[in-house]
Backbone atoms as SQL, in Angstrom:
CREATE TABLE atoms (id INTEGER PRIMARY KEY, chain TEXT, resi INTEGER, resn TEXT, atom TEXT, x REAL, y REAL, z REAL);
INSERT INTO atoms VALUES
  (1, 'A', 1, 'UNK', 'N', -11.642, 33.572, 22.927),
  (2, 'A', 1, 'UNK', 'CA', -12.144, 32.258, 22.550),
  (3, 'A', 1, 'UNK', 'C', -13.453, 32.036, 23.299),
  (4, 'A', 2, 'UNK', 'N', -14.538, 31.856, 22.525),
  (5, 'A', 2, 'UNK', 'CA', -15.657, 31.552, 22.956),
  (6, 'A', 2, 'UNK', 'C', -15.315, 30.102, 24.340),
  (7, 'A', 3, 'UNK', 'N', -16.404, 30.417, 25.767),
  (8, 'A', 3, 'UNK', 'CA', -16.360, 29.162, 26.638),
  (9, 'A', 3, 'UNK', 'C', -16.502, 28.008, 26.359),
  (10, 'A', 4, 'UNK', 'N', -17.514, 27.593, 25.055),
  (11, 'A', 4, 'UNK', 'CA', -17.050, 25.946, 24.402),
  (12, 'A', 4, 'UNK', 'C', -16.237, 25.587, 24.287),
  (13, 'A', 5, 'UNK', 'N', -15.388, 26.592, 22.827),
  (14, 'A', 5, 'UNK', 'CA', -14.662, 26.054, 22.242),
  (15, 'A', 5, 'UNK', 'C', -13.046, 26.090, 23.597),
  (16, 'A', 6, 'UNK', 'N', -13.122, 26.852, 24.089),
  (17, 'A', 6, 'UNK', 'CA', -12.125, 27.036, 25.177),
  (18, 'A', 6, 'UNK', 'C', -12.335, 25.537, 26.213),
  (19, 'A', 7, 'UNK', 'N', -13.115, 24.917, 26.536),
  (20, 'A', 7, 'UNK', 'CA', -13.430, 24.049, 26.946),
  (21, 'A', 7, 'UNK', 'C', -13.346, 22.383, 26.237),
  (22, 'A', 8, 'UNK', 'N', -13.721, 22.581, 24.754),
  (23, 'A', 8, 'UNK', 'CA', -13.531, 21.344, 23.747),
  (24, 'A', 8, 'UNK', 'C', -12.277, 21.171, 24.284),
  (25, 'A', 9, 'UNK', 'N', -11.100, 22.764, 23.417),
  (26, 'A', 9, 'UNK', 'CA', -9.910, 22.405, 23.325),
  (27, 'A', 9, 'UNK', 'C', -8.880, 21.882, 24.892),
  (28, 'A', 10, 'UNK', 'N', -9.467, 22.336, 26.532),
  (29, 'A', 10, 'UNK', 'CA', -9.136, 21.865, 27.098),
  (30, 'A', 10, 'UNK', 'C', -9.227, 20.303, 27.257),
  (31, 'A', 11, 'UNK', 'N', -9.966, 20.269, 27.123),
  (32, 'A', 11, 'UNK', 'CA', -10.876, 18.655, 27.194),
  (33, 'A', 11, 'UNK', 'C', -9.689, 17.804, 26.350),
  (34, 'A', 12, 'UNK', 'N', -9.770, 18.345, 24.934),
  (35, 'A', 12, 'UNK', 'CA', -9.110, 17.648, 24.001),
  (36, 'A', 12, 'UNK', 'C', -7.476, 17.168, 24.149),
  (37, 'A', 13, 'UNK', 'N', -6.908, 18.821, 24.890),
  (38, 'A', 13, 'UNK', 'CA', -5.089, 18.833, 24.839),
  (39, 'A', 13, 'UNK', 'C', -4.815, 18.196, 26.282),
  (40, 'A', 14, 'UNK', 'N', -5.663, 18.038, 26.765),
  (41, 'A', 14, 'UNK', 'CA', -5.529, 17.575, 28.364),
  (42, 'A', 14, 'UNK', 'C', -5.842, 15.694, 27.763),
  (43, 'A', 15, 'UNK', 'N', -6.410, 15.010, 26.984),
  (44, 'A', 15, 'UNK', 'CA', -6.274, 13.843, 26.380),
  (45, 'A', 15, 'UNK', 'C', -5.053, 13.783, 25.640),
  (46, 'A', 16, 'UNK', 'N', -4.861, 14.215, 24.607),
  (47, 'A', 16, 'UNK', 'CA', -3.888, 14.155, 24.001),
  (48, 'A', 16, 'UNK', 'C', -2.600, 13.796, 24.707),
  (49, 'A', 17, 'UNK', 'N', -2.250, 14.930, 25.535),
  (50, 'A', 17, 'UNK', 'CA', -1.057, 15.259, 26.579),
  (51, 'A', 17, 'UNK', 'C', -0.740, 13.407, 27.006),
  (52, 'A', 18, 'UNK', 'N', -2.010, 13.293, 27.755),
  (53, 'A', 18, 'UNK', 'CA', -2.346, 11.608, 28.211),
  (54, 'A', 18, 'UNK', 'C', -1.829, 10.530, 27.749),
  (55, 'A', 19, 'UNK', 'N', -2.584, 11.150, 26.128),
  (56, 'A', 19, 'UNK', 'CA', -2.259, 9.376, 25.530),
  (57, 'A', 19, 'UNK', 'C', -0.796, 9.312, 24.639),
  (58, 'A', 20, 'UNK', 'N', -0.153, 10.374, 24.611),
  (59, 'A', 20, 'UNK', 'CA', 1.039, 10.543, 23.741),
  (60, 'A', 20, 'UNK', 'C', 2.141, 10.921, 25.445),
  (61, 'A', 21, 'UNK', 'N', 1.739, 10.715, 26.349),
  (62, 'A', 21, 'UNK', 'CA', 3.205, 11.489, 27.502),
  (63, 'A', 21, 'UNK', 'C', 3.760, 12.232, 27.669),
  (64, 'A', 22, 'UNK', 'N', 3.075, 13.508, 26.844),
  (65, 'A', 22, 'UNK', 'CA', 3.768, 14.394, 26.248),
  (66, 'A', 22, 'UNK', 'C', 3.518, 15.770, 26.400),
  (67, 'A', 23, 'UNK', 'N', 3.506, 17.237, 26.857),
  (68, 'A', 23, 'UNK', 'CA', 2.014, 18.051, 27.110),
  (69, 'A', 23, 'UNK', 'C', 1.955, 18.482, 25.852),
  (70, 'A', 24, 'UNK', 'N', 0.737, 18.777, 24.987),
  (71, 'A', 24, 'UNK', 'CA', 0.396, 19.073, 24.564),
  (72, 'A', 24, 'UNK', 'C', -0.932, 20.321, 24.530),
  (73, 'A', 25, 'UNK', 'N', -0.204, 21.717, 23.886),
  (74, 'A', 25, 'UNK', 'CA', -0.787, 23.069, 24.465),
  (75, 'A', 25, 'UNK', 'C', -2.212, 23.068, 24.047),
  (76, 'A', 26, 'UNK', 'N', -2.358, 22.651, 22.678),
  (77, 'A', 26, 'UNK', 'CA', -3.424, 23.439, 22.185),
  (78, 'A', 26, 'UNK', 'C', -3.628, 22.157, 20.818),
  (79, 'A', 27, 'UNK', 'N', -4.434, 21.113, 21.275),
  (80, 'A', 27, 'UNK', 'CA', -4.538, 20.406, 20.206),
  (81, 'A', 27, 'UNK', 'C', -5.299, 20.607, 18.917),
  (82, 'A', 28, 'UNK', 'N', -6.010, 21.194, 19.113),
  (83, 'A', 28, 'UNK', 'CA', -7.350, 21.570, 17.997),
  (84, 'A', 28, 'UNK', 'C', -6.854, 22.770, 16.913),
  (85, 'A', 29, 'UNK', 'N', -5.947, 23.163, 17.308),
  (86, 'A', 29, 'UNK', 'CA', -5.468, 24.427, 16.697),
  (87, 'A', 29, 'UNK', 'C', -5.533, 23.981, 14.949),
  (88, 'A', 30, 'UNK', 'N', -4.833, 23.482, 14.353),
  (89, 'A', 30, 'UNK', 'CA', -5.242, 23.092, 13.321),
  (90, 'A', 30, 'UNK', 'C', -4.009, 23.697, 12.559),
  (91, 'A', 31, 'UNK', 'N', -2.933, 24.410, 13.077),
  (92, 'A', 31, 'UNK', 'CA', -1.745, 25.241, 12.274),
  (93, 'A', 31, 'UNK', 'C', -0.849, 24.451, 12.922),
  (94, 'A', 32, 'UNK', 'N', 0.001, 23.461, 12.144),
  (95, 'A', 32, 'UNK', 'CA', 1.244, 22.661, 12.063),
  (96, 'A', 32, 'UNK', 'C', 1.691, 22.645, 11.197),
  (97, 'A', 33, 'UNK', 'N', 3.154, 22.496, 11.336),
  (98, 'A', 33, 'UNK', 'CA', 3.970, 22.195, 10.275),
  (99, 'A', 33, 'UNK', 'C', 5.154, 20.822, 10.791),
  (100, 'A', 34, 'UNK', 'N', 4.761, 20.236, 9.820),
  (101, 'A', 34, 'UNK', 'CA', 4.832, 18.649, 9.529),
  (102, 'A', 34, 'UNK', 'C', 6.236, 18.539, 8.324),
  (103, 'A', 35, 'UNK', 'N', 6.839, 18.125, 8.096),
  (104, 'A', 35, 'UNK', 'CA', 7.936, 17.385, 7.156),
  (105, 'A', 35, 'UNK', 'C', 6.759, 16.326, 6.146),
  (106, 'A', 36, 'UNK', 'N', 7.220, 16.464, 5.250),
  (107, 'A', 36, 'UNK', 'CA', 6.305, 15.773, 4.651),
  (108, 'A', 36, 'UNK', 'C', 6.707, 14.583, 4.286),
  (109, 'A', 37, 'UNK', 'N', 7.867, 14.386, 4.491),
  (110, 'A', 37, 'UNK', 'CA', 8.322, 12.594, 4.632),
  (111, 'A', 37, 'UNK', 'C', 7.641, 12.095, 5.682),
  (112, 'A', 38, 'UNK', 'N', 7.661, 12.992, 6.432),
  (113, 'A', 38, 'UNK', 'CA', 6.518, 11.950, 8.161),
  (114, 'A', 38, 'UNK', 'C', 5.015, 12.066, 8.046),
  (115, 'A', 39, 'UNK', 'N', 4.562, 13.233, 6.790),
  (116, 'A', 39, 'UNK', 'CA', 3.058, 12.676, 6.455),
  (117, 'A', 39, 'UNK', 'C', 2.536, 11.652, 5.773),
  (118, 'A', 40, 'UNK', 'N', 3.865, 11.428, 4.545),
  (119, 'A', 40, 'UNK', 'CA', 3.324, 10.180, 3.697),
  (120, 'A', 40, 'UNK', 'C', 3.591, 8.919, 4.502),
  (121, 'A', 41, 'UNK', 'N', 4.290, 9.117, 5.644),
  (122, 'A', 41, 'UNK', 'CA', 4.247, 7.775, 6.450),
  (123, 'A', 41, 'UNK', 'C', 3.233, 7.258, 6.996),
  (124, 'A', 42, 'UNK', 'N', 2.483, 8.042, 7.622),
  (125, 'A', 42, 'UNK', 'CA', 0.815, 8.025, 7.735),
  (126, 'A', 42, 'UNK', 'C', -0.028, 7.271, 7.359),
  (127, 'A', 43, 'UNK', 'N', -0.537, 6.383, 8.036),
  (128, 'A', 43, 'UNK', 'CA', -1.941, 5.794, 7.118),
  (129, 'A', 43, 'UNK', 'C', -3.194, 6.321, 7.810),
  (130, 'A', 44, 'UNK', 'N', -3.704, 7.043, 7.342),
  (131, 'A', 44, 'UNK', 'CA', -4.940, 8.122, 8.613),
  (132, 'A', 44, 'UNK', 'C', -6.294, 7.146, 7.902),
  (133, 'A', 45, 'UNK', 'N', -6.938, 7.494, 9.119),
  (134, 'A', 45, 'UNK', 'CA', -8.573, 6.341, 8.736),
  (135, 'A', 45, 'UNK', 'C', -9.360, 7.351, 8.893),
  (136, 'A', 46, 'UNK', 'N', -9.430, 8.327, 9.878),
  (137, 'A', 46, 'UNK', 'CA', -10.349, 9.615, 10.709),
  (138, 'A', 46, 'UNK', 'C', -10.671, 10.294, 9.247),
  (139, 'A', 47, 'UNK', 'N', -12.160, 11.078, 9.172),
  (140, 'A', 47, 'UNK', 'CA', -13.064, 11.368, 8.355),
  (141, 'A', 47, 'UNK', 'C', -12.998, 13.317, 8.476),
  (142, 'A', 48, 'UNK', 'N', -13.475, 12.962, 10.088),
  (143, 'A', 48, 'UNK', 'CA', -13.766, 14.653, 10.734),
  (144, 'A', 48, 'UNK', 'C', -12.557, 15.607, 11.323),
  (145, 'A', 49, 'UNK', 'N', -13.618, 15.958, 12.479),
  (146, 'A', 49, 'UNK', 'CA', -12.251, 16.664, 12.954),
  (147, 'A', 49, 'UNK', 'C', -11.457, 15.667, 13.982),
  (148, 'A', 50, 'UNK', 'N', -11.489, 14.599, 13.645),
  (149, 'A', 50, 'UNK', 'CA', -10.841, 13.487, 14.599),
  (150, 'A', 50, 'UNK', 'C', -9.224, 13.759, 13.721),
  (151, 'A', 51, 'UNK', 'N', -9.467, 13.737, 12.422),
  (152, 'A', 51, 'UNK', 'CA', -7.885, 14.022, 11.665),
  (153, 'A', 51, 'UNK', 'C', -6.997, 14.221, 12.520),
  (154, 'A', 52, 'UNK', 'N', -7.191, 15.975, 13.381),
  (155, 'A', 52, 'UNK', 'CA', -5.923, 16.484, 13.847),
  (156, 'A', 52, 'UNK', 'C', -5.607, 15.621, 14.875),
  (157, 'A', 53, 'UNK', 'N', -6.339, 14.822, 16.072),
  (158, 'A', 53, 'UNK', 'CA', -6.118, 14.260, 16.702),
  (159, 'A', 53, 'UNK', 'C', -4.884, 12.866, 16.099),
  (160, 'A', 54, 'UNK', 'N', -5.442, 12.547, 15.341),
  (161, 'A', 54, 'UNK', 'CA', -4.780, 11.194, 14.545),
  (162, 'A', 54, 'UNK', 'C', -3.193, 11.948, 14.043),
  (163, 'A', 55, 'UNK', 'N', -3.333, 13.134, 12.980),
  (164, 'A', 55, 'UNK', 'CA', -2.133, 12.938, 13.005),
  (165, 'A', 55, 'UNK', 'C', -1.390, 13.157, 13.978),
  (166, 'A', 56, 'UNK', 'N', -1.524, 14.193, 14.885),
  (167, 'A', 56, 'UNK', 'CA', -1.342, 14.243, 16.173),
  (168, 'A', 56, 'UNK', 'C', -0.604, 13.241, 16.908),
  (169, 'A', 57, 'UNK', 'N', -1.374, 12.394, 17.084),
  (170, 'A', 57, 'UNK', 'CA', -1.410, 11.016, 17.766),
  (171, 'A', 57, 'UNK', 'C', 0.065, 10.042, 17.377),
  (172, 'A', 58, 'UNK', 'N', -0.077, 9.880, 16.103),
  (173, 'A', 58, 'UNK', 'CA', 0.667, 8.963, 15.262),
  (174, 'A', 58, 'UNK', 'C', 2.119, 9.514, 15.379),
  (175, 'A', 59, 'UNK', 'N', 2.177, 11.206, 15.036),
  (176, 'A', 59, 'UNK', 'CA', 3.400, 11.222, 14.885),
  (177, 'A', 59, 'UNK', 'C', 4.119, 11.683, 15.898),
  (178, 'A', 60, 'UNK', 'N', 3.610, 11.798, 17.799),
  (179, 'A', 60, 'UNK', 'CA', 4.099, 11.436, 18.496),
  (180, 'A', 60, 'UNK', 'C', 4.598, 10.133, 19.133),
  (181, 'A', 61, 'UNK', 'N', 3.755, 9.028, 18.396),
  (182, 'A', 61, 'UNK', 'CA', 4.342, 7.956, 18.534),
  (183, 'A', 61, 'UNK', 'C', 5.500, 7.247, 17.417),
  (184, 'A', 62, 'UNK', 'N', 5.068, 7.552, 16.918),
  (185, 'A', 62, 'UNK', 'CA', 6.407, 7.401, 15.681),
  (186, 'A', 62, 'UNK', 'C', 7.546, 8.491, 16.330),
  (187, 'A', 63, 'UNK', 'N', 7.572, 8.948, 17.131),
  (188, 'A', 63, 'UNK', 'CA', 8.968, 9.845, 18.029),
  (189, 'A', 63, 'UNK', 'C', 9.708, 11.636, 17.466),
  (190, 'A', 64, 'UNK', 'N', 8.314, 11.668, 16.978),
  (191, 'A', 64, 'UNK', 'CA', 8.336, 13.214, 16.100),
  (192, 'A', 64, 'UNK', 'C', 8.516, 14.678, 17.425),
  (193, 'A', 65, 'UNK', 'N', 9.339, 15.287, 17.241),
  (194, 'A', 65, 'UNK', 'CA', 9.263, 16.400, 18.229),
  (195, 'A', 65, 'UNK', 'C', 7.885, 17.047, 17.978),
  (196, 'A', 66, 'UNK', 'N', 7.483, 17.717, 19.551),
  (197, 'A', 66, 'UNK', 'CA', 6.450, 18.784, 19.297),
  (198, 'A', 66, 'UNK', 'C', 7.077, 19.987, 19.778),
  (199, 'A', 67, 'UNK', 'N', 6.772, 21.373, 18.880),
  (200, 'A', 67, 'UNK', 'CA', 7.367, 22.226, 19.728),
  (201, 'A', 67, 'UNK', 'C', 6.332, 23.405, 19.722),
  (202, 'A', 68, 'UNK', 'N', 5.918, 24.138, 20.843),
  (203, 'A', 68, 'UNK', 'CA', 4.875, 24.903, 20.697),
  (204, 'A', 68, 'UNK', 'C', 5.224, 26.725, 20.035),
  (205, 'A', 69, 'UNK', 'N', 4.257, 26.914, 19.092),
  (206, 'A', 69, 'UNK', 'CA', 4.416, 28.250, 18.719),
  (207, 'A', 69, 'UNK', 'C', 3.505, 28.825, 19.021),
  (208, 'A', 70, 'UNK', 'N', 3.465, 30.468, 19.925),
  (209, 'A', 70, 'UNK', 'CA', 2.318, 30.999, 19.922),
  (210, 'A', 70, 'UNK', 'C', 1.736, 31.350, 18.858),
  (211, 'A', 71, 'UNK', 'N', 0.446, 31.555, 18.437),
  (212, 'A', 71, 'UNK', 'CA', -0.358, 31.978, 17.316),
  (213, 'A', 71, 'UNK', 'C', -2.001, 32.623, 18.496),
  (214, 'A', 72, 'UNK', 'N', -1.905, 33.555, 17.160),
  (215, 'A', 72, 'UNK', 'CA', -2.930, 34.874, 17.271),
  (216, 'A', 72, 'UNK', 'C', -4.770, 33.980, 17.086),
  (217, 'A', 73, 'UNK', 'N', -5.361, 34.285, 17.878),
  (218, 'A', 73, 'UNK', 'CA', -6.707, 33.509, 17.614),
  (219, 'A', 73, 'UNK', 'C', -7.852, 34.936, 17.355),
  (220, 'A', 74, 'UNK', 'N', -8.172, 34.582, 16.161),
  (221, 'A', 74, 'UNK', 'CA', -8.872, 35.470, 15.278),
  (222, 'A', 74, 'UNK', 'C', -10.568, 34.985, 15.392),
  (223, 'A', 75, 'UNK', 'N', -11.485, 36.022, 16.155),
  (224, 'A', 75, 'UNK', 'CA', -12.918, 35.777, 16.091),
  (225, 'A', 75, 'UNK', 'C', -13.384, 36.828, 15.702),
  (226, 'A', 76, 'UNK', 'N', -14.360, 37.215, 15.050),
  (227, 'A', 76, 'UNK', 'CA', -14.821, 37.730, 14.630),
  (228, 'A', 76, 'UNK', 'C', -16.551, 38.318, 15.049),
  (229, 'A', 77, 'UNK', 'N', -16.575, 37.820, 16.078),
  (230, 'A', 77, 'UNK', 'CA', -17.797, 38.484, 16.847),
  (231, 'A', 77, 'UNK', 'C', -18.917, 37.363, 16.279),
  (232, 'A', 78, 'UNK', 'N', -18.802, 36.317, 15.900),
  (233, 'A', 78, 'UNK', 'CA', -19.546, 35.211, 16.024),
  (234, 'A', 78, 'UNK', 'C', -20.170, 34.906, 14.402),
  (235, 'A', 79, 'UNK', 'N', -19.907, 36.259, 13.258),
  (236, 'A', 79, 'UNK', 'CA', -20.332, 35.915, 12.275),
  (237, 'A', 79, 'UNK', 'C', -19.661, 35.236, 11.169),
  (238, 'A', 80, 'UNK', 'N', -18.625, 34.378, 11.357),
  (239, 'A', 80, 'UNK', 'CA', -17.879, 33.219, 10.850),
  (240, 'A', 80, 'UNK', 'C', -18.047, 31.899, 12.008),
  (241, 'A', 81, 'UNK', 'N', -19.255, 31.717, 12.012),
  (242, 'A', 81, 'UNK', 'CA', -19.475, 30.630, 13.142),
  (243, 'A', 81, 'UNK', 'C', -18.623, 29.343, 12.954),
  (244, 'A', 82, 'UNK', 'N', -18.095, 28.957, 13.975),
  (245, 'A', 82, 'UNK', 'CA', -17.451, 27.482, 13.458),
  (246, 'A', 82, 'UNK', 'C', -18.684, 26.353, 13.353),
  (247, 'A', 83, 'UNK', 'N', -18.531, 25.446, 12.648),
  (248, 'A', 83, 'UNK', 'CA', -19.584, 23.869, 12.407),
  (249, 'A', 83, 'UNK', 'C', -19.243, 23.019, 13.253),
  (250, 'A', 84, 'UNK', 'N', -17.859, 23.386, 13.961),
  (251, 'A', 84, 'UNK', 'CA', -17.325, 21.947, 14.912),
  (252, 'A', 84, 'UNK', 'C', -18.803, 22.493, 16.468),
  (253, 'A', 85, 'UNK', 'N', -19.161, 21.385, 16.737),
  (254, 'A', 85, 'UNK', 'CA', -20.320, 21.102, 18.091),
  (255, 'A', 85, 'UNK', 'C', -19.802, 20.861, 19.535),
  (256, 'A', 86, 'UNK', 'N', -18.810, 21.384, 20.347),
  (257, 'A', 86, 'UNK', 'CA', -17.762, 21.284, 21.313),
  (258, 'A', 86, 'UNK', 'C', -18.322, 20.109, 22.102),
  (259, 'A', 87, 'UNK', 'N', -19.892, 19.840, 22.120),
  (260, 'A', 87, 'UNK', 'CA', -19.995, 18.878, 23.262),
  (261, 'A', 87, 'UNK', 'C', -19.714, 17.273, 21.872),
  (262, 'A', 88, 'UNK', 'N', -20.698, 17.176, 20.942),
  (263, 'A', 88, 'UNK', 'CA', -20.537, 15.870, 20.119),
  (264, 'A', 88, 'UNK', 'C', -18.653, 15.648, 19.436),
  (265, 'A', 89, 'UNK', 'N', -18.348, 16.803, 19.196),
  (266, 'A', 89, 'UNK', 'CA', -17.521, 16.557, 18.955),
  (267, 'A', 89, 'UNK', 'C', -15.472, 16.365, 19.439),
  (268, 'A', 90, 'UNK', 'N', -16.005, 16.809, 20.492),
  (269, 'A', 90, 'UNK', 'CA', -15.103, 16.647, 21.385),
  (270, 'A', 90, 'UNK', 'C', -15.022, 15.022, 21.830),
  (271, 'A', 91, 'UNK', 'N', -16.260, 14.804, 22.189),
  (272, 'A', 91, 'UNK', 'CA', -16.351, 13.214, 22.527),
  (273, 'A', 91, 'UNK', 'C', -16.206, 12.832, 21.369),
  (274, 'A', 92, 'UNK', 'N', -16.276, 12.934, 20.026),
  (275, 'A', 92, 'UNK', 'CA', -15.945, 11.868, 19.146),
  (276, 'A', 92, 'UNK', 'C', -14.444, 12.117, 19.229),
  (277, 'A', 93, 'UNK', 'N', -14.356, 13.023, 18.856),
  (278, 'A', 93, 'UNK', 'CA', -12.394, 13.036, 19.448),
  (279, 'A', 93, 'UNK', 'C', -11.997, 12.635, 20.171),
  (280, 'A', 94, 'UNK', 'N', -12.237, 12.638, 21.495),
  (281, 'A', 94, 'UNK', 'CA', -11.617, 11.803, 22.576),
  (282, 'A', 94, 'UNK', 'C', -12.034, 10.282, 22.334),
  (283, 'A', 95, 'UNK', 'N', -13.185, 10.078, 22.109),
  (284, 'A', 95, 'UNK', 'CA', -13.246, 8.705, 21.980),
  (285, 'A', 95, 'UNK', 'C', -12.343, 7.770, 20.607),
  (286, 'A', 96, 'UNK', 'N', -12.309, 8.662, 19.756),
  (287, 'A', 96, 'UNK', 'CA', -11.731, 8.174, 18.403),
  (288, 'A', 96, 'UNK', 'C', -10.381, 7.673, 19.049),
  (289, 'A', 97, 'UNK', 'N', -9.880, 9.075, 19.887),
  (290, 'A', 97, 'UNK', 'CA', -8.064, 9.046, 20.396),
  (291, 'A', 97, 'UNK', 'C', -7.669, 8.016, 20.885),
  (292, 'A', 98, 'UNK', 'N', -8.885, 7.531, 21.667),
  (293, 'A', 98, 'UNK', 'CA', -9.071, 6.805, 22.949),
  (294, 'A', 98, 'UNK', 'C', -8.734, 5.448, 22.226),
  (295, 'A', 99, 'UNK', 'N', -9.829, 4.734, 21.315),
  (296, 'A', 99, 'UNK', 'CA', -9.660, 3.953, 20.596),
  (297, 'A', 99, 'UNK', 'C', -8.386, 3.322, 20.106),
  (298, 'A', 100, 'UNK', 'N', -7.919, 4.704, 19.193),
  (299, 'A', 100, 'UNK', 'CA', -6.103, 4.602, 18.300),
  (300, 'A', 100, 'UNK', 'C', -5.384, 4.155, 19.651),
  (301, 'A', 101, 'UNK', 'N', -5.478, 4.562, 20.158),
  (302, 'A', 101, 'UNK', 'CA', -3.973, 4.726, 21.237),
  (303, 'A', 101, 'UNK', 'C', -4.461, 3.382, 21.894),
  (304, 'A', 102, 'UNK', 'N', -5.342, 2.828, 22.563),
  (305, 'A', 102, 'UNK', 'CA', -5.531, 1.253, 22.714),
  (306, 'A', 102, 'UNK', 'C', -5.690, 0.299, 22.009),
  (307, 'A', 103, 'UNK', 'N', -6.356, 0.510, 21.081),
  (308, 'A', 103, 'UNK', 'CA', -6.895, -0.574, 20.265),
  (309, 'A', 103, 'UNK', 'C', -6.276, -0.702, 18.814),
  (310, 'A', 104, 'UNK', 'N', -5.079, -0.020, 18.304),
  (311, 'A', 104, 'UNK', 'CA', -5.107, 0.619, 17.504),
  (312, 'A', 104, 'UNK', 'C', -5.609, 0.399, 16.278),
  (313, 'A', 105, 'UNK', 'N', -6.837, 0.681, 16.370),
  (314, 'A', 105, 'UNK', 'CA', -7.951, 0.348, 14.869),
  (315, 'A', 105, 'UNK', 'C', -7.983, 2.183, 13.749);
C-alpha cells in the first residue's frame, strides 16, 4: 500500500473506531457485505467517498455487528492510479464523519 493511502486509511479507521466505540480495521476498504434489509434502512446524503464512511457510521449505530475479514490488496505498480487525494480527502471524510456523528445533518 502506497504511504498516503496507508496513512488516509489510518487517519480514517482510527476516526471511525472513535465515533462508532468500536475498532474498526480498515475503513476505506470498500468490500462489505451488508444484509440488504439494513441498506434500505438507510437514508445516505454523502456524494463521494464520504459514502463508506456514512454507511459505515449509520449501521454501527443502528447496532449492526462488524466483523473483520482479511482481504488481499492488489496494486499494480501505480498504473491503475486511484482519483481518491489522501490529504483533501481524508479531511472531507473525517470532517463529513465528524459532522453525522454530532450534528447529525
Amino acid at each position: 500500500m502506497p504511504a498516503s493511502r496507508h496513512f488516509s486509511n489510518t487517519v480514517g479507521s482510527r476516526v471511525t473506531s472513535w465515533l462508532v466505540g468500536r475498532q474498526i480495521l480498515d475503513s476505506q476498504c470498500g468490500f462489505r457485505l451488508v444484509k440488504v434489509e439494513m441498506l434500505r434502512r438507510l437514508s445516505l446524503r454523502a456524494t463521494k467517498y464520504e459514502i463508506e464512511m456514512e454507511v459505515l457510521i449509520k449501521l454501527c449505530l443502528q447496532g449492526s455487528s462488524v466483523v473483520h475479514a482479511p482481504v488481499a490488496m492488489v496494486y499494480d505498480n501505480g498504473e491503475a492510479r486511484s482519483k481518491m487525494n489522501p490529504v483533501r480527502d481524508t479531511t472531507r471524510i473525517c470532517l463529513w464523519s465528524l459532522a453525522y456523528r454530532f450534528l447529525r445533518c
